[in-house]
PASEBA-1860 file (N, C-alpha, C; in nm, 3 decimals):
! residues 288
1> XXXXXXXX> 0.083/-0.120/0.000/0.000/0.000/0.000/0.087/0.126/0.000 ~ 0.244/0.085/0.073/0.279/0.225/0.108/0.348/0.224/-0.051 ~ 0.399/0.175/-0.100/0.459/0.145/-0.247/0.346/0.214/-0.315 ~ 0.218/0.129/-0.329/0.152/0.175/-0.436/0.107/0.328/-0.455 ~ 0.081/0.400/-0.325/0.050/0.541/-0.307/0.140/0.651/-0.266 ~ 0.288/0.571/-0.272/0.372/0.682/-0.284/0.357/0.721/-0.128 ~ 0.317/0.668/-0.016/0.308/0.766/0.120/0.449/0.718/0.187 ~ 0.459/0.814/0.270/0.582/0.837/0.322/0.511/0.818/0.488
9> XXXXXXXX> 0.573/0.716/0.549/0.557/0.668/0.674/0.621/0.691/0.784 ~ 0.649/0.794/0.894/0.735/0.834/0.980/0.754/0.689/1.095 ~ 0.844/0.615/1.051/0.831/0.539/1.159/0.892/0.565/1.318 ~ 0.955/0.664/1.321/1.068/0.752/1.450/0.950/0.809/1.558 ~ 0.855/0.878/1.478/0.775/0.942/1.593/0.615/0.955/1.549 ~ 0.557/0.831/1.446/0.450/0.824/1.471/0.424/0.722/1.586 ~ 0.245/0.766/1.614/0.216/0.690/1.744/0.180/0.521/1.737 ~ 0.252/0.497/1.559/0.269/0.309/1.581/0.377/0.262/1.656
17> XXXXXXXX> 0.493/0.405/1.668/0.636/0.332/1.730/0.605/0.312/1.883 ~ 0.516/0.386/1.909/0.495/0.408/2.111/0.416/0.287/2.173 ~ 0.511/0.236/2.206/0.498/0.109/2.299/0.353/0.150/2.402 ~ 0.248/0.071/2.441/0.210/0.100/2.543/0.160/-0.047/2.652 ~ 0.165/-0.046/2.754/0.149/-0.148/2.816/-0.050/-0.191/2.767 ~ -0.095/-0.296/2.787/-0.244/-0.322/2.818/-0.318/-0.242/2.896 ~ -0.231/-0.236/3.062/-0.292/-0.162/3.160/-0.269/0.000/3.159 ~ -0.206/0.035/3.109/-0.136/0.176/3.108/-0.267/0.206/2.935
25> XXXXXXXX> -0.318/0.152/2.898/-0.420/0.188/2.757/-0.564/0.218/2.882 ~ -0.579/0.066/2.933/-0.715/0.076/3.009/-0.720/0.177/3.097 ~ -0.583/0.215/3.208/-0.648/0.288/3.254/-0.645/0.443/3.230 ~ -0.573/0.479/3.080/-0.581/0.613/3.051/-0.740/0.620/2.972 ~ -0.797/0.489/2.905/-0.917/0.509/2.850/-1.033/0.578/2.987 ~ -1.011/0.481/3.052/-1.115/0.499/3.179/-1.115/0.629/3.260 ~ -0.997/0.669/3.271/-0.969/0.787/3.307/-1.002/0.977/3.213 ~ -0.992/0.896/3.090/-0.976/0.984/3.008/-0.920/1.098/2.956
33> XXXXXXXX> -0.777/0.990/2.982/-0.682/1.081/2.986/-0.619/1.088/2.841 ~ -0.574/1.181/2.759/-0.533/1.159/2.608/-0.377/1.106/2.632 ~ -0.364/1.006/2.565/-0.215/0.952/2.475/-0.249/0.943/2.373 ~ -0.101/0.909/2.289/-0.059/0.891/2.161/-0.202/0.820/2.113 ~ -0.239/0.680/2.206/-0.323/0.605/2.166/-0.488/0.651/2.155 ~ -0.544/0.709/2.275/-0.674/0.710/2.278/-0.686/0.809/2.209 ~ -0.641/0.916/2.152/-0.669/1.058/2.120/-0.746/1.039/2.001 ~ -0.734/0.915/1.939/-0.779/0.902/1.801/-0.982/0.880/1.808
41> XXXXXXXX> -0.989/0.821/1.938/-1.126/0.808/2.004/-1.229/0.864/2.042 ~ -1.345/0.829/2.035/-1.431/0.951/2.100/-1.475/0.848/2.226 ~ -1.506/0.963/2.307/-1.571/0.925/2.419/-1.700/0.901/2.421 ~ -1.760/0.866/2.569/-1.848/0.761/2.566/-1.999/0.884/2.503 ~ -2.064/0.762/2.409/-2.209/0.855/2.358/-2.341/0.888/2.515 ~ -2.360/1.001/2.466/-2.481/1.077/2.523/-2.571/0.964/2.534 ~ -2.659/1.001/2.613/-2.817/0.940/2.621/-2.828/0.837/2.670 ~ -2.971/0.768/2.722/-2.969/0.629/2.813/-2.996/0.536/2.714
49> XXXXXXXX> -2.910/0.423/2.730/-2.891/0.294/2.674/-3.043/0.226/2.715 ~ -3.093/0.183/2.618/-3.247/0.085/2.665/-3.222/-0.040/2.633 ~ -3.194/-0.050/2.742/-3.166/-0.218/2.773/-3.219/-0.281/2.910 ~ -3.271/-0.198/2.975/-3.352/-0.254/3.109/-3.450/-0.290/3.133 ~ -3.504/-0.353/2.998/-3.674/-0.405/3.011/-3.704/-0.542/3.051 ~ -3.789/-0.568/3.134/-3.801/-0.645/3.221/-3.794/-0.752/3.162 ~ -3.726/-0.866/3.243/-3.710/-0.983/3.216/-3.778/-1.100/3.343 ~ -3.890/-1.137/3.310/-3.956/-1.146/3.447/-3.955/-1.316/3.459
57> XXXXXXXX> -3.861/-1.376/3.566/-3.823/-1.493/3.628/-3.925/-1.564/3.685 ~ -4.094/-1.551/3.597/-4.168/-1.667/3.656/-4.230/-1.799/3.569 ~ -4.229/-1.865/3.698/-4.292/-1.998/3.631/-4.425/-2.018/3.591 ~ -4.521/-1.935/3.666/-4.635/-1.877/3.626/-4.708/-1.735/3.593 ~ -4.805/-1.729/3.526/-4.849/-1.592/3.542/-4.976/-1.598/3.461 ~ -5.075/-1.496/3.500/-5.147/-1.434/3.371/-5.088/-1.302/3.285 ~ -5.132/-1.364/3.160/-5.074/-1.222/3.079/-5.226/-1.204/2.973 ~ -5.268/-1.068/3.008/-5.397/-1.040/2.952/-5.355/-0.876/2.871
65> XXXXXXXX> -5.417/-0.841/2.799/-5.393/-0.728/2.710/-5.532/-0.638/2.697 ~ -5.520/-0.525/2.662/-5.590/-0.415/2.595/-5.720/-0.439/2.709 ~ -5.755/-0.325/2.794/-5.881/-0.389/2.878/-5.912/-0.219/2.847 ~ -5.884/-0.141/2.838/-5.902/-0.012/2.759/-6.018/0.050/2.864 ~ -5.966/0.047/2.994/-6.034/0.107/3.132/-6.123/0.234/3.120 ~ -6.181/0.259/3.129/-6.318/0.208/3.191/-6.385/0.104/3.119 ~ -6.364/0.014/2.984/-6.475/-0.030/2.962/-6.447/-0.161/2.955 ~ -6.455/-0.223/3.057/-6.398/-0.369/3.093/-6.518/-0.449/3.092
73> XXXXXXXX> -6.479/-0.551/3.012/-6.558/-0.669/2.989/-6.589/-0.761/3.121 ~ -6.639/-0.716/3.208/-6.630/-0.737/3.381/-6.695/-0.911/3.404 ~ -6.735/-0.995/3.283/-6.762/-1.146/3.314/-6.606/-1.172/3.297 ~ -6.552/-1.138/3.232/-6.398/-1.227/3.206/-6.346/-1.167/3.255 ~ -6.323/-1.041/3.294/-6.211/-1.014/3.440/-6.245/-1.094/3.576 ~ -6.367/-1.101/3.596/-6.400/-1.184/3.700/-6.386/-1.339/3.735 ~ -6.395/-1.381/3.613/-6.388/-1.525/3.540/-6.228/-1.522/3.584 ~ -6.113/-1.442/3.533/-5.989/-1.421/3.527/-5.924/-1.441/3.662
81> XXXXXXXX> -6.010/-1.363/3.760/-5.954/-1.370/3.873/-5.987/-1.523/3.954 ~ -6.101/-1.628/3.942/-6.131/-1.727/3.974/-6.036/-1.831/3.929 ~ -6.019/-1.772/3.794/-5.893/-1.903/3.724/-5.762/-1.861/3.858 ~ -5.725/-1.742/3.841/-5.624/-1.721/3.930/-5.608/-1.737/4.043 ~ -5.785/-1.738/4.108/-5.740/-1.858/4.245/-5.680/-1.956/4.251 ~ -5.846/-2.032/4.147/-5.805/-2.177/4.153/-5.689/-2.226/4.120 ~ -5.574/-2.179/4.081/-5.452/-2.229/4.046/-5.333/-2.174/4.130 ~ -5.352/-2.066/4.201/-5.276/-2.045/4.275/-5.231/-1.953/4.210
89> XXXXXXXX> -5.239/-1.883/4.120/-5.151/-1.770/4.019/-5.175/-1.632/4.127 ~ -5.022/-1.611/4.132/-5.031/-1.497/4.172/-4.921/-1.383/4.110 ~ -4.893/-1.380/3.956/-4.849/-1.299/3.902/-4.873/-1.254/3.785 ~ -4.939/-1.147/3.730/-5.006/-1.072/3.694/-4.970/-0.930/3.590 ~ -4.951/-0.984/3.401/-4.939/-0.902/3.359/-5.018/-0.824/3.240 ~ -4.995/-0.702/3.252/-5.095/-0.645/3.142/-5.026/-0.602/3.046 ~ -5.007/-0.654/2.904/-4.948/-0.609/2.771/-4.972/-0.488/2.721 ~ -5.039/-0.381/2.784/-5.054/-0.240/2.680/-5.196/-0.212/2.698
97> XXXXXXXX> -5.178/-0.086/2.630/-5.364/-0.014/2.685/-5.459/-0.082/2.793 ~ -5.432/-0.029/2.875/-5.487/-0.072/2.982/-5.580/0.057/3.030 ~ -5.553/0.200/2.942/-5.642/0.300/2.999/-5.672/0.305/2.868 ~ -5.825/0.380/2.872/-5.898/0.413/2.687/-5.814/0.520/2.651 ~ -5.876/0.672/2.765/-5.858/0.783/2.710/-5.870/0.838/2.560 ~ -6.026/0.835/2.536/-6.062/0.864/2.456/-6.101/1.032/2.415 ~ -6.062/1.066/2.541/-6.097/1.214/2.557/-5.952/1.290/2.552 ~ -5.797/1.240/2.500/-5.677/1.300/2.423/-5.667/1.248/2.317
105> XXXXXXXX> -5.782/1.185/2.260/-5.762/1.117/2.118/-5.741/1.169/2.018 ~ -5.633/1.149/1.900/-5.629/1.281/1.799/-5.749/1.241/1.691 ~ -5.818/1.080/1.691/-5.956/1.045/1.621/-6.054/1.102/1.672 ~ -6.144/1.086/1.617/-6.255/1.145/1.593/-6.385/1.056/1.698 ~ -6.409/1.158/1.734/-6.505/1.040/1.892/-6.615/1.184/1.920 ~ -6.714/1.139/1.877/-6.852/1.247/1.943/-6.858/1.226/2.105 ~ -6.856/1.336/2.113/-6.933/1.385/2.283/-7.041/1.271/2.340 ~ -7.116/1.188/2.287/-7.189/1.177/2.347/-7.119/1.019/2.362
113> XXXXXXXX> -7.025/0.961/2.301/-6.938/0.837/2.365/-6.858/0.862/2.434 ~ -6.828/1.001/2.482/-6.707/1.029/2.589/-6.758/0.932/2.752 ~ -6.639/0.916/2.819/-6.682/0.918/2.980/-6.559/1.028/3.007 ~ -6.607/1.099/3.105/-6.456/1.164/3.194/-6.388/1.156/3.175 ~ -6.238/1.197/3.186/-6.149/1.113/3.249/-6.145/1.111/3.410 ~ -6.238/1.187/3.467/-6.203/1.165/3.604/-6.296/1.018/3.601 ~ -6.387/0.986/3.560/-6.467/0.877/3.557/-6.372/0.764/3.552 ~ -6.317/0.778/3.464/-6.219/0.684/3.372/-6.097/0.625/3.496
121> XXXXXXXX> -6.057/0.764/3.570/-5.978/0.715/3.699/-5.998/0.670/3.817 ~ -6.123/0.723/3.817/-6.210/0.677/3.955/-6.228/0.482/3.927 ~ -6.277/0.482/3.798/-6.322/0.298/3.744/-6.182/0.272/3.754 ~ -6.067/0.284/3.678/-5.967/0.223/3.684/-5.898/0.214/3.858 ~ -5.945/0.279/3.921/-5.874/0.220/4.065/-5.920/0.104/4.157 ~ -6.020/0.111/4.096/-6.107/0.026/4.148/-6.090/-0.124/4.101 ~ -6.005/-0.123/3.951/-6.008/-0.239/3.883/-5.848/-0.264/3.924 ~ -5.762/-0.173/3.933/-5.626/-0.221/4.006/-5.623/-0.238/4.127
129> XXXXXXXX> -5.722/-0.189/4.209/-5.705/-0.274/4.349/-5.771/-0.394/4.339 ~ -5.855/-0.414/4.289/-5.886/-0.552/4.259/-5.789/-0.676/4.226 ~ -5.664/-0.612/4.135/-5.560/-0.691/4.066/-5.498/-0.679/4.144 ~ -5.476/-0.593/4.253/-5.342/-0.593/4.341/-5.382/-0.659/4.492 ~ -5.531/-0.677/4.488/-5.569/-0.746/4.615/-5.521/-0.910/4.533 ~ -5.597/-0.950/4.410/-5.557/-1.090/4.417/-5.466/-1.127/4.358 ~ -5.399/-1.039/4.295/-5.178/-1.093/4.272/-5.111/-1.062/4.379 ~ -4.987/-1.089/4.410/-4.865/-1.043/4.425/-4.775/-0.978/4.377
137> XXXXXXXX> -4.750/-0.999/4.233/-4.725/-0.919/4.152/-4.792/-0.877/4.027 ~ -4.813/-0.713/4.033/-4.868/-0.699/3.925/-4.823/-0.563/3.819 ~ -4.808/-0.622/3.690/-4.744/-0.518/3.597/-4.839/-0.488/3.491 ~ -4.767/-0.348/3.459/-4.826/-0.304/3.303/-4.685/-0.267/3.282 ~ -4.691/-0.258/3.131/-4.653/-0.176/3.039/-4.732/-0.137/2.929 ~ -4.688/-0.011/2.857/-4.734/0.103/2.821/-4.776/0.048/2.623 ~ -4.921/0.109/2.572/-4.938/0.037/2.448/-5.020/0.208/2.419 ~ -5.049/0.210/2.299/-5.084/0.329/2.242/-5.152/0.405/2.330
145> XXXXXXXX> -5.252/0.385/2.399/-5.349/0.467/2.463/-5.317/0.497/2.592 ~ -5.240/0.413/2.621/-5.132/0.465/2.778/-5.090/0.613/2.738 ~ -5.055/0.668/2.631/-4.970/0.741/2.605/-5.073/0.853/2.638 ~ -5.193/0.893/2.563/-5.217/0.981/2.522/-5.209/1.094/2.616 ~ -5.268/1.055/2.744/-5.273/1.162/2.846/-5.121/1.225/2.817 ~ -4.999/1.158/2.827/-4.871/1.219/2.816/-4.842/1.312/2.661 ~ -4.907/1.234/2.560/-4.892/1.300/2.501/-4.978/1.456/2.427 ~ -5.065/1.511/2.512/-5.159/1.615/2.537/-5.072/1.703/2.597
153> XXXXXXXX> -5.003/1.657/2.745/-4.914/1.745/2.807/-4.760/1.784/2.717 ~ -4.748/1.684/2.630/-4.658/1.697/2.564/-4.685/1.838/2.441 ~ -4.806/1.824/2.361/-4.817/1.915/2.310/-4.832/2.053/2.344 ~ -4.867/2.076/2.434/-4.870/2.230/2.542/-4.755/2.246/2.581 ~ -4.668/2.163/2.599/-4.547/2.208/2.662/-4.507/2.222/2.811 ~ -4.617/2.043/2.852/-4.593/2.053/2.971/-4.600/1.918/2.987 ~ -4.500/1.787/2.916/-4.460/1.679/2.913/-4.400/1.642/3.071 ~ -4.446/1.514/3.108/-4.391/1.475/3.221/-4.349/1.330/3.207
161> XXXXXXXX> -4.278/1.228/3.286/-4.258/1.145/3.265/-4.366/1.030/3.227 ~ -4.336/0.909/3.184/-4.509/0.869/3.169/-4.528/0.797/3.279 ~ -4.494/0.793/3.406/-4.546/0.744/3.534/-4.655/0.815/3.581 ~ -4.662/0.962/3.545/-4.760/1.040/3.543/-4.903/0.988/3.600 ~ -4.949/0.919/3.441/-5.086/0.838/3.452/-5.061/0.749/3.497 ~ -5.011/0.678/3.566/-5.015/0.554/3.632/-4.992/0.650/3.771 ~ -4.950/0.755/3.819/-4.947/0.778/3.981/-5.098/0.793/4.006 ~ -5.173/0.849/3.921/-5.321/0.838/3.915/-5.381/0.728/3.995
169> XXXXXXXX> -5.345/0.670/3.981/-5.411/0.517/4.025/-5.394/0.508/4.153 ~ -5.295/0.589/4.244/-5.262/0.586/4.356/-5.263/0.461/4.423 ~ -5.222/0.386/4.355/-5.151/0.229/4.410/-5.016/0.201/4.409 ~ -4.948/0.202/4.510/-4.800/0.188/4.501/-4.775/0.030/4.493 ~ -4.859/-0.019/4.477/-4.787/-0.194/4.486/-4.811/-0.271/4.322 ~ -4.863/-0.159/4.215/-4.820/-0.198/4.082/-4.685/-0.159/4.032 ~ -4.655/-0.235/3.931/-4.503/-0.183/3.881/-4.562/-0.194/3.730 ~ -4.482/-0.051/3.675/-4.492/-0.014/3.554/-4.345/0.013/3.473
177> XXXXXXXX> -4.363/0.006/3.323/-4.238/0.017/3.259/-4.273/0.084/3.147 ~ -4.178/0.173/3.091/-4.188/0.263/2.967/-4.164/0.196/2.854 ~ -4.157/0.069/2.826/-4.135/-0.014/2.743/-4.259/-0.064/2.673 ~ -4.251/-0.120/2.577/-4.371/-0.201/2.506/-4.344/-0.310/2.499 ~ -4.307/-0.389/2.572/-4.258/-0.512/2.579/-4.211/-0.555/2.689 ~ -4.181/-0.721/2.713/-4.052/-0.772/2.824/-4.063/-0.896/2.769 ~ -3.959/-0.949/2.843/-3.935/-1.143/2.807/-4.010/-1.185/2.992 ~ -4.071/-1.306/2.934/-4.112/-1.368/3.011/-4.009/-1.529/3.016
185> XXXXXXXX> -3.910/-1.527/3.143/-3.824/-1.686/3.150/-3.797/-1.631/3.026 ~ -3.756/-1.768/2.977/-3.614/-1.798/2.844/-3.723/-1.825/2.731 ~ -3.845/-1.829/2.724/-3.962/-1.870/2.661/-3.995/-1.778/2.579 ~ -4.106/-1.671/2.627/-4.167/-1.561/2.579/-4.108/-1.408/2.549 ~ -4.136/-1.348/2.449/-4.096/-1.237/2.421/-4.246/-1.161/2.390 ~ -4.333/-1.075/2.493/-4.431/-1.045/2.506/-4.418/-0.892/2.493 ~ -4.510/-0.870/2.399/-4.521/-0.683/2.357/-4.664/-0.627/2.251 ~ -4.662/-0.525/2.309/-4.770/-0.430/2.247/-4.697/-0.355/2.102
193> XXXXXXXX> -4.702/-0.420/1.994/-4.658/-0.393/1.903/-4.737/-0.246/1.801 ~ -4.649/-0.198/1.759/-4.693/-0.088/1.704/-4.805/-0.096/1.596 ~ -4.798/-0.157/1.520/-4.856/-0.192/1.469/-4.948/-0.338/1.493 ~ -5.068/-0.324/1.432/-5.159/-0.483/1.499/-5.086/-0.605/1.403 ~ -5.093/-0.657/1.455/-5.034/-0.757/1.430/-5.154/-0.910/1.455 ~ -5.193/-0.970/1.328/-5.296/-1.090/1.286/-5.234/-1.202/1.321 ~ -5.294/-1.311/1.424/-5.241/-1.467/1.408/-5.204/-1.519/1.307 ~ -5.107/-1.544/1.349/-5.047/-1.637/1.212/-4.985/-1.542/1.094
201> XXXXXXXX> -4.993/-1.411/1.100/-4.956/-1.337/0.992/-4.801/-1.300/0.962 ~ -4.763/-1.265/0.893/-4.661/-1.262/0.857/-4.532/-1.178/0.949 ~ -4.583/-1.073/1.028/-4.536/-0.988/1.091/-4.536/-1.056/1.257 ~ -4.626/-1.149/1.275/-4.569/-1.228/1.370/-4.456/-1.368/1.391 ~ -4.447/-1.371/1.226/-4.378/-1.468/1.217/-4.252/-1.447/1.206 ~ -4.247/-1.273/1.140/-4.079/-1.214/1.161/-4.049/-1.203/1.297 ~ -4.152/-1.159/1.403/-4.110/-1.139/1.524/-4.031/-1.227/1.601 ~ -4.125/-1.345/1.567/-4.078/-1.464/1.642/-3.899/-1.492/1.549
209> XXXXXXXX> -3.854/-1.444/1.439/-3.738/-1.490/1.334/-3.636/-1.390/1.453 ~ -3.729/-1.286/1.471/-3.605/-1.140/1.535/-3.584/-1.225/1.667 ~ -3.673/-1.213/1.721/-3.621/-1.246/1.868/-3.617/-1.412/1.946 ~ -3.629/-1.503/1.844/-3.609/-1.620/1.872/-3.641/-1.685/2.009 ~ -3.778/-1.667/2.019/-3.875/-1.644/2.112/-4.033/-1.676/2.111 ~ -4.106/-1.743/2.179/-4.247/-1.769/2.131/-4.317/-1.592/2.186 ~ -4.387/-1.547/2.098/-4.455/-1.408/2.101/-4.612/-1.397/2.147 ~ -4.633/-1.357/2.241/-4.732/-1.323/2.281/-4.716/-1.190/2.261
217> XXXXXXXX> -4.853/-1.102/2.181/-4.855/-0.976/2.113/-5.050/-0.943/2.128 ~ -5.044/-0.788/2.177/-5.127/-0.713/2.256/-5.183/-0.645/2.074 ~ -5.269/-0.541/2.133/-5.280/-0.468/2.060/-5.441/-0.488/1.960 ~ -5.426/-0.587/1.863/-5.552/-0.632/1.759/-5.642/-0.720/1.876 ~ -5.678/-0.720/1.963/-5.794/-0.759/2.056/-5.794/-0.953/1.992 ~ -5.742/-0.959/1.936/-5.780/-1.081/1.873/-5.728/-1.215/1.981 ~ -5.799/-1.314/1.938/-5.725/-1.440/2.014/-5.692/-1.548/1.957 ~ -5.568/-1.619/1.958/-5.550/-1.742/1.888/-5.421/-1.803/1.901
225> XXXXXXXX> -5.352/-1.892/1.862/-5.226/-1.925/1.851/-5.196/-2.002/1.707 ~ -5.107/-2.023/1.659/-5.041/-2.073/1.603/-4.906/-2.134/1.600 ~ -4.848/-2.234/1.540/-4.721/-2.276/1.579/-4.601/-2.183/1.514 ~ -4.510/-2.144/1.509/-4.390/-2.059/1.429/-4.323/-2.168/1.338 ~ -4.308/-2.177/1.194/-4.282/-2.255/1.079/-4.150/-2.337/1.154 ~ -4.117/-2.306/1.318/-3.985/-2.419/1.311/-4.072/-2.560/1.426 ~ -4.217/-2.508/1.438/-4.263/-2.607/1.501/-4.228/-2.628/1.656 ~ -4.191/-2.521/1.728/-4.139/-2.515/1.859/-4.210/-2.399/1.918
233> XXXXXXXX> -4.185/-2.262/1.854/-4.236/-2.171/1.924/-4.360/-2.089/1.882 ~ -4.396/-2.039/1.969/-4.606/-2.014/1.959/-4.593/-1.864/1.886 ~ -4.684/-1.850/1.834/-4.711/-1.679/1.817/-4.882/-1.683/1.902 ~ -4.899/-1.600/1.935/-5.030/-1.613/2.045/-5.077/-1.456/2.052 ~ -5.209/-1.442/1.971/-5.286/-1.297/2.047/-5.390/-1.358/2.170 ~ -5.332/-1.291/2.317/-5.418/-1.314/2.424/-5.600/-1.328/2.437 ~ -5.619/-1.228/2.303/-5.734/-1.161/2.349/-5.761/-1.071/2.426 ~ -5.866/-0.982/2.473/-5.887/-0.871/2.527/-5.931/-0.849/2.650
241> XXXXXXXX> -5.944/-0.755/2.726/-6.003/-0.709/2.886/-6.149/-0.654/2.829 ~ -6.102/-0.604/2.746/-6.256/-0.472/2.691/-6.333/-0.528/2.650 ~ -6.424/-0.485/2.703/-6.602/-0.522/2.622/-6.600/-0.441/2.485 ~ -6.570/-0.524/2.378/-6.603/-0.461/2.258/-6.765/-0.420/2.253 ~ -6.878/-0.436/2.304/-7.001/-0.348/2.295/-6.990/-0.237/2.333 ~ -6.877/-0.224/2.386/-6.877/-0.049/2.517/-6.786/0.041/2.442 ~ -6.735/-0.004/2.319/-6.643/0.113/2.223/-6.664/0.116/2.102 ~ -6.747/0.275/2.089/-6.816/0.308/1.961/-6.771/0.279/1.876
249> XXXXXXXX> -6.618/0.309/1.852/-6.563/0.312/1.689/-6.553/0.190/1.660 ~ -6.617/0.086/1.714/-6.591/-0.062/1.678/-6.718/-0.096/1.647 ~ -6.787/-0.071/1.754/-6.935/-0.072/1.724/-7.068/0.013/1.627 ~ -6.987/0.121/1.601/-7.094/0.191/1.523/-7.108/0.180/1.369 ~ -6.983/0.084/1.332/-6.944/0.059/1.146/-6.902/-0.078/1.148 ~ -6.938/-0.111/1.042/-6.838/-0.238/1.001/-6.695/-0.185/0.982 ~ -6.646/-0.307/0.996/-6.484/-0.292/0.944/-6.466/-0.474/0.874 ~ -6.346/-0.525/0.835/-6.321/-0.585/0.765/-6.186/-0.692/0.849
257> XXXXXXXX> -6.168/-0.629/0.992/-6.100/-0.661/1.079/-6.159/-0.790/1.142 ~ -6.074/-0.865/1.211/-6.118/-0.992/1.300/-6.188/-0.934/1.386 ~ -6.274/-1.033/1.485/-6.412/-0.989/1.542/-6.245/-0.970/1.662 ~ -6.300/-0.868/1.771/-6.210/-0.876/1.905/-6.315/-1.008/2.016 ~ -6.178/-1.059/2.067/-6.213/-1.176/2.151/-6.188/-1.170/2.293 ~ -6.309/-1.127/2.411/-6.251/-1.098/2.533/-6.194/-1.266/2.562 ~ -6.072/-1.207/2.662/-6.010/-1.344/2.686/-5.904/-1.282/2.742 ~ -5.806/-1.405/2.788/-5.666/-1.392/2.896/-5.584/-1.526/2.859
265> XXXXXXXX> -5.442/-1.530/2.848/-5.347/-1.659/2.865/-5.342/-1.661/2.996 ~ -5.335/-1.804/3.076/-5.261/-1.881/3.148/-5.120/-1.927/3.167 ~ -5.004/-1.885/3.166/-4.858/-1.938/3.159/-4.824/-2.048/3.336 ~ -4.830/-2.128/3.259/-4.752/-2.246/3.342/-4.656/-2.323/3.313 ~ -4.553/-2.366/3.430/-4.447/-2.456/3.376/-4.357/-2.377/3.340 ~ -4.337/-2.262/3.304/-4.282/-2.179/3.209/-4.371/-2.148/3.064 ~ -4.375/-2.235/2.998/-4.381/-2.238/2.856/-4.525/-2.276/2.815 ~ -4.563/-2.366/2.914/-4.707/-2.428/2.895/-4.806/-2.300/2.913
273> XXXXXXXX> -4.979/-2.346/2.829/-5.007/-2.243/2.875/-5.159/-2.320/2.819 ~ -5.277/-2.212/2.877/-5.405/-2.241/2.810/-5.493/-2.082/2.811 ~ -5.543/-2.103/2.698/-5.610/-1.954/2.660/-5.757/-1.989/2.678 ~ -5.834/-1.866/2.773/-5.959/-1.849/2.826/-6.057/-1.721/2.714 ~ -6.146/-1.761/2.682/-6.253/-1.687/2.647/-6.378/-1.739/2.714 ~ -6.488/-1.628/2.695/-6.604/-1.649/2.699/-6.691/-1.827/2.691 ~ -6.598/-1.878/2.584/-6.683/-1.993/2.557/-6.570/-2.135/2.608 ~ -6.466/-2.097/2.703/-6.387/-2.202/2.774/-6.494/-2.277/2.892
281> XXXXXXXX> -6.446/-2.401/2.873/-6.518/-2.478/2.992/-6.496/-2.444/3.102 ~ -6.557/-2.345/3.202/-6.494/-2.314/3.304/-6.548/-2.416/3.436 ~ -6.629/-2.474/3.351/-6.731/-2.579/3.505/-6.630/-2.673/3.533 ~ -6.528/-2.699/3.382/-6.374/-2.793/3.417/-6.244/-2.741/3.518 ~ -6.240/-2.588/3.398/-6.141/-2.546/3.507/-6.133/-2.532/3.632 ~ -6.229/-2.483/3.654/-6.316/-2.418/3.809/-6.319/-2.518/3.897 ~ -6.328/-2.652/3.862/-6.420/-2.750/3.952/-6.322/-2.779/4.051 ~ -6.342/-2.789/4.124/-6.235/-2.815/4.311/-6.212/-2.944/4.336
END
């Protein structure tokens, strides 16, 4: 190279001739101190690394999605909590929208389908002490409609963290995360995906390719499973908390979308699992 381009190479006092020990590199990096060597470097990048999303170490749990508070489908939350006796489950997660807030919506919603939002907070406390009387542990993380309240304050110019709407609730014994997602054990990779995402569709099947992981995914109200083309790991929509009769824009038009299915997963064993709707045998499950 140095032949072919004619360069002229100082070998006397460039910084290839300067010896430096291993430890005498590490600890001028750490220090940040400039030599011959580090000067060529930049230092460490700005901003928080997101890498702290929960990785939650149980062998059981419920994981239920979208209950879109106040308008809870209150036979299968109730139903939900009986399964969770009878089995002893006492850990407890919610995949995303867990509040409607239809009243920071940038869609289009007439006055006369509004509730409050003080309504909206008053019902939702009532439905997390409920979850926090019969778990031990109980989580959300954050799916489109979590946001909105934050993002209203955001547009005025008076953004706060998004724990915000969740201090609302004035329950200190839930735990929340700014994430849309977590891994459940070495098994599940569970998230409120930005986009809806159809059983069996194609965009669940990359998910499961990305994160090499069976996917449980929030969001399209839908319920079902399927196997992932390597025949090992699940793609799974939970189904919903919300009474689809109690939310206009679903109810007042057709659409061309899957019907929404109230319902909840079961995780046992780790990996094992059984999915509850409306039309599950519960006189089986239930029976003592």
């Amino acid at each position: 190279m140095v032949k072919t381009h004619n360069l002229t190479v100082n070998k006397d006092h460039g910084y290839h001739s300067n010896k430096y020990s291993f430890s005498e590199i590490k600890n001028a990096l750490s220090n940040s101190q400039p030599n011959a060597y580090n000067k060529r470097f930049i230092e460490q990048s700005l901003g928080k690394k997101y890498d702290d999303y929960w990785i939650l170490n149980w062998d059981e749990g419920i994981v239920a999605a979208d209950a879109h508070s106040p308008f809870i489908h209150e036979k299968i939350f109730n139903l939900m909590l009986e399964v969770a006796h009878r089995y002893k489950i006492k850990n407890f997660l919610h995949a995303g929208d867990f509040w409607n807030q239809d009243q920071f919506s940038s869609f289009w919603i007439s006055k006369e389908d509004l509730i409050s939002f003080s309504d909206e907070v008053s019902h939702s406390k009532k439905v997390v002490k409920s979850l926090t009387d019969n778990f031990n542990d109980v989580r959300f993380f954050l799916g489109s409609h979590d946001t909105r309240f934050w993002k209203l304050l955001y547009s005025i110019g008076k953004a706060d963290e998004y724990n915000t709407v969740w201090d609302l609730l004035e329950n200190k014994k839930i735990k929340t995360s700014n994430y849309r997602y977590c891994e459940l054990n070495e098994t599940w990779r569970i998230n409120h995906p930005k986009n809806t995402v159809k059983v069996g569709g194609l965009p669940a099947i990359r998910m499961n390719a990305k994160f090499g992981k069976s996917i449980i995914f929030g969001h399209g109200h839908w319920q079902g499973f399927v196997f992932a083309p390597d025949g090992k790991h699940v793609l799974m929509a939970p189904g919903c908390l919300v009474d689809p009769e109690r939310i206009s824009y679903r109810s007042l038009w057709d659409t061309s979308h899957d019907q929404w299915v109230p319902g909840f997963v079961m995780i046992v064993e780790k990996s094992k699992f059984i999915i509850f709707n409306e039309n599950s045998p519960y006189g089986i499950y239930l029976k003592k």
